[in-house]
C-alpha positions in Angstrom: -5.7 -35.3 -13.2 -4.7 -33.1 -16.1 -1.3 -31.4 -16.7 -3.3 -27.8 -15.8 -4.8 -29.4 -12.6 -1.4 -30.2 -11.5 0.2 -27.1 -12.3 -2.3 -25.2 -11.0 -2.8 -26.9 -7.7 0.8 -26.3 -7.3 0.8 -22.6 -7.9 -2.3 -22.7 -5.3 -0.3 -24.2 -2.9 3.1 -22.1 -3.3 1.2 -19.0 -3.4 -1.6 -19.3 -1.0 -4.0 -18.4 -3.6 -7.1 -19.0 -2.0 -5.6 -17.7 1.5 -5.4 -14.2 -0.3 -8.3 -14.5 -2.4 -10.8 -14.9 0.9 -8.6 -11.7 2.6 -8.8 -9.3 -0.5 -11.2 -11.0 -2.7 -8.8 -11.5 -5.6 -5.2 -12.7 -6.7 -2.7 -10.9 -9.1 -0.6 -13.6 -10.8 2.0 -13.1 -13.4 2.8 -14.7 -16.5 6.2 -15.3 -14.9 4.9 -17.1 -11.8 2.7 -19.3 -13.6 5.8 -20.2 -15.9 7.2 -22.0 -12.7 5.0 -24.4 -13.6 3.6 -24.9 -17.2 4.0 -22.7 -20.4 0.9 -19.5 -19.5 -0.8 -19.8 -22.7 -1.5 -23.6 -22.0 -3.0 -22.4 -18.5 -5.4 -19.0 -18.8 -6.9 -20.4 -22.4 -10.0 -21.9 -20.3 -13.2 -20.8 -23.3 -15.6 -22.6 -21.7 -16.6 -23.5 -17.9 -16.2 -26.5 -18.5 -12.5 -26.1 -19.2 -11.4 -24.9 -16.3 -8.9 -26.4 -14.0 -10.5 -28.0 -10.6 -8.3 -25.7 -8.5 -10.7 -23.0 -10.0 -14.4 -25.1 -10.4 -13.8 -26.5 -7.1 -13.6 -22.8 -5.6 -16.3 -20.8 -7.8 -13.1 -19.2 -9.7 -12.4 -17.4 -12.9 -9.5 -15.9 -14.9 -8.9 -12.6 -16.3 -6.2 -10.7 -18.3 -5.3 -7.8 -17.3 -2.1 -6.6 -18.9 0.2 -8.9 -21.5 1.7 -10.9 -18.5 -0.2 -10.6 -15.3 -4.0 -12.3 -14.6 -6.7 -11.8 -12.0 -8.1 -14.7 -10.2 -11.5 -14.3 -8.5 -15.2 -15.6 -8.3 -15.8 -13.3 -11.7 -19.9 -14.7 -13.0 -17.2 -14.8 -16.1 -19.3 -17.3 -18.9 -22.3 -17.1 -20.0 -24.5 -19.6 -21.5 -26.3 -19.4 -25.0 -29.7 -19.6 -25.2 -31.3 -22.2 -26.8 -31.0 -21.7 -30.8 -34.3 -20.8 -32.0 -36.1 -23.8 -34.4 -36.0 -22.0 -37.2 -33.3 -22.3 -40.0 -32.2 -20.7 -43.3 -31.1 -22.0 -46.4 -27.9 -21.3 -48.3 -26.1 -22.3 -51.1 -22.8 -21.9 -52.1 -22.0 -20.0 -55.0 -21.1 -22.5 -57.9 -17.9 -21.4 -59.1 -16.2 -21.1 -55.1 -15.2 -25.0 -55.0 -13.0 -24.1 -52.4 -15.8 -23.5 -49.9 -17.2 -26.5 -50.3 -19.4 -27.6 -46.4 -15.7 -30.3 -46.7 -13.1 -27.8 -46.7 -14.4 -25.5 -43.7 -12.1 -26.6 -41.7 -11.0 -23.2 -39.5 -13.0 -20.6 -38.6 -11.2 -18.2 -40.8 -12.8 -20.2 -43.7 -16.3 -20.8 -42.2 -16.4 -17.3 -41.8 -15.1 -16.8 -45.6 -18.0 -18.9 -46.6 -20.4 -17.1 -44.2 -19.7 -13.8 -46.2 -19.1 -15.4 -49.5 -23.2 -17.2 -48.8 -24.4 -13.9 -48.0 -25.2 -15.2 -44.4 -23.7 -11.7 -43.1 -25.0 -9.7 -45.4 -28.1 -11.1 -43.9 -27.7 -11.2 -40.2 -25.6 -7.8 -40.1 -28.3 -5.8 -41.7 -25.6 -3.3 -43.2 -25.3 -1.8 -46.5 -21.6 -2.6 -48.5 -20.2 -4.4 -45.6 -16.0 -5.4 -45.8 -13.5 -7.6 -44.1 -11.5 -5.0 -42.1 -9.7 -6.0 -38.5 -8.5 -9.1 -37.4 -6.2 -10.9 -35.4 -4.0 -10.1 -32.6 -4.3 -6.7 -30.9 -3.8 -4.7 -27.9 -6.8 -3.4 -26.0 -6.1 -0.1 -24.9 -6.6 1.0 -21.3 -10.4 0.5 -19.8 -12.2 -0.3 -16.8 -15.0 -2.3 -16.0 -17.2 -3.9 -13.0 -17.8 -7.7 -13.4 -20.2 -9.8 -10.9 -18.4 -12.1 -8.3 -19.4 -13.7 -5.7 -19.1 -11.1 -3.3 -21.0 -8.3 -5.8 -19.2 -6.5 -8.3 -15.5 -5.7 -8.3 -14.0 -2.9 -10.6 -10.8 -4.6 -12.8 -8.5 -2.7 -14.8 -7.2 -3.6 -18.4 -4.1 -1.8 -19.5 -2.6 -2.9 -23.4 -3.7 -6.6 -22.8 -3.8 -8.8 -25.7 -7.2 -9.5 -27.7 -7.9 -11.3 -30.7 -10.3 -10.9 -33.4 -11.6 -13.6 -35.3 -12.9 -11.2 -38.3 -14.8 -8.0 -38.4 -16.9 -6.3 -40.8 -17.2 -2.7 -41.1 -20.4 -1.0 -43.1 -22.0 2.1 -43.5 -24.1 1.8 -40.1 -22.0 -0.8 -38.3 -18.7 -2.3 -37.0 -19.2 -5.8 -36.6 -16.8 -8.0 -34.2 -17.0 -11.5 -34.6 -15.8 -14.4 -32.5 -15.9 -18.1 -33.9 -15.9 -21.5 -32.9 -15.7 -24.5 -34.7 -16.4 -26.8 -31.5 -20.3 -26.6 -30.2 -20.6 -25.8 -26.7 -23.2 -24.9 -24.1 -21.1 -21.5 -23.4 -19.0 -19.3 -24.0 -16.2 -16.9 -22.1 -17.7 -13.6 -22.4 -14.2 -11.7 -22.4 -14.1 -13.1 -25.8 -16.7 -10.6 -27.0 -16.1 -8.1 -24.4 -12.2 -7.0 -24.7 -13.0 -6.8 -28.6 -15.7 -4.4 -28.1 -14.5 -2.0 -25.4 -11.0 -1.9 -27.0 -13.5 -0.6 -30.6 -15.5 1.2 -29.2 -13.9 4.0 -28.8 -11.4 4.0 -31.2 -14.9 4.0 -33.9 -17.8 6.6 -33.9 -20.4 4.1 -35.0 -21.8 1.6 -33.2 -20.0 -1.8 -33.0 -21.7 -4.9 -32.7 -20.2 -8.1 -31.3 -21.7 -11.7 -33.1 -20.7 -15.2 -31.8 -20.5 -17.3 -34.7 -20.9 -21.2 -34.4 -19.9 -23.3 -37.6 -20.3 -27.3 -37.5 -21.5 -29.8 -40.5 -23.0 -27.2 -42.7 -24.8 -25.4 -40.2 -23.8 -22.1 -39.4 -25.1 -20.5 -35.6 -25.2 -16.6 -35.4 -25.9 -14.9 -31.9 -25.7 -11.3 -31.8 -25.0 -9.6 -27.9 -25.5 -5.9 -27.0 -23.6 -4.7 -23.8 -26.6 -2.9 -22.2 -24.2 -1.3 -19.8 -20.7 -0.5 -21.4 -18.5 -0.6 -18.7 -20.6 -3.8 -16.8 -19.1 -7.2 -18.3 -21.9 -9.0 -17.4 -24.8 -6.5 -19.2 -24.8 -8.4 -22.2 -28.1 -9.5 -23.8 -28.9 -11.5 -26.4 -30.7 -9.2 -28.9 -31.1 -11.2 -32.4 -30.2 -15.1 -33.4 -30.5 -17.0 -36.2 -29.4 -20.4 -37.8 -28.8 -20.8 -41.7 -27.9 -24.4 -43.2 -25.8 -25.1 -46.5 -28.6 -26.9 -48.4 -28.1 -30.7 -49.5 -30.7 -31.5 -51.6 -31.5 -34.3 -49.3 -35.5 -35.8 -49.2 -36.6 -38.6 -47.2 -37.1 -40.8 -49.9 -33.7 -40.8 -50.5 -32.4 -42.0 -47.0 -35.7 -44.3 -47.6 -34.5 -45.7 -50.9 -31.4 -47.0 -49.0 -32.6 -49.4 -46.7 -33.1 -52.1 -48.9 -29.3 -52.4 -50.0 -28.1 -51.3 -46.4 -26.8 -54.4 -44.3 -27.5 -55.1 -40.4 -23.7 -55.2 -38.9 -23.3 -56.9 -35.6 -23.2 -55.0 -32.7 -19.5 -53.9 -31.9 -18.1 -54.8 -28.5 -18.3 -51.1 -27.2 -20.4 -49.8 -24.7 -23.7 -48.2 -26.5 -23.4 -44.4 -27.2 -25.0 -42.2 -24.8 -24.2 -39.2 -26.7 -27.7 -38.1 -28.6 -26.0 -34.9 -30.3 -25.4 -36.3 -33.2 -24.0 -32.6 -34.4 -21.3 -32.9 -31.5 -20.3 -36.2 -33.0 -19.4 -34.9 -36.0 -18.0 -32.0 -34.8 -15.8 -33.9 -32.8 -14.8 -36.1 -36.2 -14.4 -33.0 -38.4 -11.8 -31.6 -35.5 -10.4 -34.9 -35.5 -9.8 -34.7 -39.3 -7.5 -32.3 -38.9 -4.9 -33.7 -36.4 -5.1 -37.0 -33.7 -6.2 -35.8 -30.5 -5.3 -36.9 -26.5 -8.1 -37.7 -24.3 -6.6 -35.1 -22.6 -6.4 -32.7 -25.2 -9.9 -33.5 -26.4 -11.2 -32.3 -22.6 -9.0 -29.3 -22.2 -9.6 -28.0 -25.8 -12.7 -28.2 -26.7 -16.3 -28.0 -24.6 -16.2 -31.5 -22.7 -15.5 -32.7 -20.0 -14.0 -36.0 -19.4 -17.2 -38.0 -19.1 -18.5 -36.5 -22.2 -15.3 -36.9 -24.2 -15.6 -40.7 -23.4 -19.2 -40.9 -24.4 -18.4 -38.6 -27.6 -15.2 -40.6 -28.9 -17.0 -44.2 -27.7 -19.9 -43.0 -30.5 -17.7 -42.0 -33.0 -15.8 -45.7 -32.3 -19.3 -46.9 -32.0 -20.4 -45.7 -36.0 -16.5 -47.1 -36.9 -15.6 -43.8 -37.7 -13.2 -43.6 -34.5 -9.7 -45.5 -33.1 -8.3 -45.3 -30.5 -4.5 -46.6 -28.9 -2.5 -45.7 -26.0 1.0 -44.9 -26.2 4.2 -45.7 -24.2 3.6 -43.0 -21.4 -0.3 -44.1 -21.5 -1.6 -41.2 -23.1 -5.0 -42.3 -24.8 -4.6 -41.1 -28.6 -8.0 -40.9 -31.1 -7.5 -40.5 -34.8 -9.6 -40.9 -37.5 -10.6 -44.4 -39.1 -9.9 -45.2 -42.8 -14.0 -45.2 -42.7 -14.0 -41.8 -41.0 -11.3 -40.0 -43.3 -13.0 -41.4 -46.5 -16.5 -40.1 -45.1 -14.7 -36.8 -43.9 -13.1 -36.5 -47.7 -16.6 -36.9 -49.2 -18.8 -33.7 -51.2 -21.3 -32.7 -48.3 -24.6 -34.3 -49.5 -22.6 -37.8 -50.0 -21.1 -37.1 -46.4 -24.4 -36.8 -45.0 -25.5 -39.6 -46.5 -23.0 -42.2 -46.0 -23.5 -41.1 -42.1 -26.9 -41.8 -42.5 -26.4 -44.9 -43.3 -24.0 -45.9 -41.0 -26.4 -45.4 -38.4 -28.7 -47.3 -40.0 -26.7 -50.6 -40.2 -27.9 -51.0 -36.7 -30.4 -52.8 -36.3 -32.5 -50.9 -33.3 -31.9 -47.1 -35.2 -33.4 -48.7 -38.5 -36.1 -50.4 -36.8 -37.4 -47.4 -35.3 -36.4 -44.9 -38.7 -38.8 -47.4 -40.1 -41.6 -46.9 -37.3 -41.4 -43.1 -38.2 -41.5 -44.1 -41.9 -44.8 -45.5 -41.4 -46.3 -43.3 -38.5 -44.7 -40.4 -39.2 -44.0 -39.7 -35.6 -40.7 -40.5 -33.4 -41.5 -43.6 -31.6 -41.6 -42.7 -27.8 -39.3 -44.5 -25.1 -41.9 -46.9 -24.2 -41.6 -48.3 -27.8 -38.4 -47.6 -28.3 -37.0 -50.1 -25.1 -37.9 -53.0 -26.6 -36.1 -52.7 -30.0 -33.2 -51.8 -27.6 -33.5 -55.1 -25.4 -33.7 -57.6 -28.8 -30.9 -55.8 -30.8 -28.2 -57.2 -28.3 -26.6 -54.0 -26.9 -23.0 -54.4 -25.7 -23.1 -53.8 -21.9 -26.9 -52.0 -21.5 -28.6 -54.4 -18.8 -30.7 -52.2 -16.4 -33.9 -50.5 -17.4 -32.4 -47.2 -16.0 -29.9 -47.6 -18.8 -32.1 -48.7 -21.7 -34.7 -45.5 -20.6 -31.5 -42.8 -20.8 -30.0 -45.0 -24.0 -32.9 -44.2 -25.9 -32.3 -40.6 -25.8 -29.3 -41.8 -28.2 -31.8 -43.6 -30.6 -34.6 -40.2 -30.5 -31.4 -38.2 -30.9 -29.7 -39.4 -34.0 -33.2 -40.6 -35.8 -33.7 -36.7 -35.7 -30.5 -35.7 -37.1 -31.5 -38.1 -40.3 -34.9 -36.4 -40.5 -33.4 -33.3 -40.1 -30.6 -33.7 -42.9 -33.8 -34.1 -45.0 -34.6 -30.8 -44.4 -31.3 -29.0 -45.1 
C-alpha cells in the first residue's frame, strides 16, 4: 500500500468520511486536516483515475478544490476519458536554425509547447489569426458555481479564489486559447484541469476561450480541443476537433531493412517477456526517466499506471536494456536509466528512433516476424505469430493463454517500427 493509501485511510477513519458522505452526500476537508497526515499537495494531485488512492476507487470517490485550503470529497463522474486519436497524422519540421527544440530536448511541457508554436502546430489547430503567448501559470479562479454528476445526480459546488494553473495560453484575434499539457500518455484526464481554467477566463474575456489538451511524447504531438456545451455543468464537455502532428524523421523502410544484416540476435534476458504492446508508453516512460530515477511508487502515483502496468512498463524498458532497477535500504524499488538508455535518450531524434529500432530487433521472435511483414507486407496474425514465440526461448511464457496475450507485445512494437517509417 502507498504512502497516500495510508494517509488517507487514516483520515477516513478519524473522520468518518464515508459515515458523512452516505448522510449528506459529500465531505468538506481542509488542507489542515489532511496535514495530520501527509503534506496536501502530495494527496489531492490525483490527474488521472487511475491515481487515485483506494480509500477513494474503492468507494466511487472524487476530489475537488474548492477554496486554497479546503476540498470536497464525493462520487463527482470527475475524469473523463479521451477518445480514441483519429488515424490520421501531420507532418512537421522543425525550423532549422531552433537547435534547441530538437524532438531530444522536449523534455517539459513548457518546451513541447514552445516547439508546438515555434512548428506552427497551433497556428494550425487554433485556427486564429496573429495568435501570442499570454497567461500562464499559477492563478486564482475567481468565485463560480457549477453542477457536476455524482452518483446520486448532480450536486451544485462552490469555488471561491481556489488555485488553478495554466500550462500556456494563446490569445488571437477570435480566440483565447487555454492549454493543458502532459508529457505522460494516459487513457484520461481530470477534467477540472480544463474546467477551472476556463470558467475562471471566461468571464474575465469578451471572446470566446477555448480549452486544448495537449499530449507530447517521442515526436508526436496529440491535440484535443473540448467545448463546455453547458457553462456552468462540469461534465458538458464535448470533444469538438482533434488532430495528431509528428516531427518528421526522414525514416523509410528500407532503412530499418538495410539494418538487419549487421544487427546481432542477443540471448534472451532472464526477465519475464513484456506484456506492454505501447511501445509509445515505453518511451515515454524512459524519456520521464531521463530526467530523474523514479520509485515504483512514484512511477504509479505520478504518472497514468497503475501498479501492474508500471511492472509490465519498467520490465520492457529492462527487457530492451534500456532500464535498471535496485532496491534501497528501506526497500524502495528505484528505476534509472541504463548507460544504453541515456546514450539512446542523448541521441538526434532520427538516430534515437533508429537505434530503438534495432534494439528490438536483436530479438530473435520481433525480427522474425519484421521479416514476415517484409515479404508479405502484412502483420503476421497470432496464429503465426505463436510459434516464433514458442522456438525463441521466452523467459517464463509456458501456457498458450500467455503466448496468445504475449503476441499483442510482438504486433505492438512491429507497428511502432513501421510506423516510425512513416514519420
Amino acid at each position: 500500500m502507498g504512502l497516500n493509501d495510508t494517509a488517507w485511510e487514516n483520515l477516513f477513519e478519524k473522520y468518518r468520511i464515508l459515515d458523512e458522505i452516505r448522510q449528506k452526500g459529500y465531505f468538506l476537508i481542509s488542507a489542515g486536516q489532511i496535514r495530520e497526515f501527509r503534506e496536501p499537495r502530495l494527496m489531492t494531485k490525483f490527474d488521472h483515475k487511475v491515481n487515485l488512492p483506494a480509500a477513494f476507487s474503492q468507494n466511487g470517490l472524487s476530489i475537488l478544490p474548492v477554496t486554497r485550503g479546503d476540498y470536497v470529497i464525493s462520487s463527482f463522474s470527475a475524469y473523463k476519458e479521451f477518445e480514441p486519436p483519429s488515424g490520421q497524422v501531420q507532418r512537421i519540421s522543425v525550423p532549422l536554425y531552433l537547435q534547441s527544440l530538437s524532438p531530444q530536448f522536449l523534455v517539459s511541457e513548457a518546451i513541447a509547447l514552445n516547439c508546438a508554436y515555434a512548428c506552427g502546430i497551433l497556428q494550425d489547430f487554433l485556427e486564429d489569426d496573429f495568435i501570442l503567448p499570454t497567461v500562464s501559470g499559477r492563478m486564482s479562479s475567481g468565485q463560480f458555481d457549477f453542477f457536476v454528476d455524482t452518483a446520486l445526480g448532480s450536486r451544485q459546488v462552490s469555488v471561491s479564489n481556489s488555485q488553478i494553473e495554466i500550462d500556456a495560453a494563446y490569445e488571437g484575434t477570435r480566440f483565447l486559447s487555454l492549454f493543458e499539457a502532459k508529457r505522460d500518455l494516459s487513457d484520461d484526464f481530470l477534467i477540472r484541469q480544463l474546467y477551472y481554467p476556463y470558467r475562471a477566463w471566461a468571464d474575465r474575456v469578451m471572446k470566446p476561450v477555448k480549452t486544448i489538451f495537449l499530449t507530447f511524447s517521442d515526436g508526436v504531438f496529440q491535440l484535443y480541443q473540448y467545448q463546455f456545451d453547458h457553462p456552468l455543468n462540469y461534465n458538458s464537455l464535448r470533444l469538438v476537433k482533434q488532430k495528431n502532428y509528428v516531427i518528421a524523421a526522414g525514416i523509410c523502410l528500407e532503412d530499418i531493412a538495410r539494418l538487419l544484416p549487421g544487427l546481432p540476435l542477443i540471448p534472451e534476458p532472464e526477465i519475464s517477456f513484456p506484456q506492454a504492446d505501447s511501445m509509445p508508453r515505453i518511451i515515454n516512460l524512459i524519456e520521464l526517466l531521463a530526467e530523474t530515477p523514479l520509485t515504483k511508487q512514484d512511477i504509479t502515483s505520478q504518472y497514468a499506471f497503475d501498479e501492474r502496468q508500471t511492472n509490465y512498463y519498467t520490465d520492457a524498458g529492462r527487457y530492451l536494456g534500456f532500464l535498471q532497477k535496485w532496491k534501497d535500504e528501506y526497500n524502495n524499488i528505484w528505476f534509472h536509466l541504463s548507460p544504453d538508455g541515456s546514450c539512446i535518450m542523448n541521441l538526434p531524434y532520427r538516430e534515437r528512433l533508429i537505434q530503438i529500432a534495432s534494439r528490438i530487433l536483436m530479438h530473435k521472435v520481433f525480427r522474425e516476424v519484421f521479416i514476415l511483414y517484409l515479404n508479405y507486407r502484412q502483420m503476421p496474425d497470432t496464429k503465426t505469430i505463436v510459434p516464433i514465440m514458442r522456438r525463441s526461448g521466452l523467459y517464463r511464457v509456458e501456457s498458450e493463454s500467455t503466448f496468445i496475450r504475449r503476441a499483442s507485445t510482438v504486433k505492438g512494437w512491429v507497428n511502432w517500427i513501421l510506423g516510425i517509417t512513416e514519420r
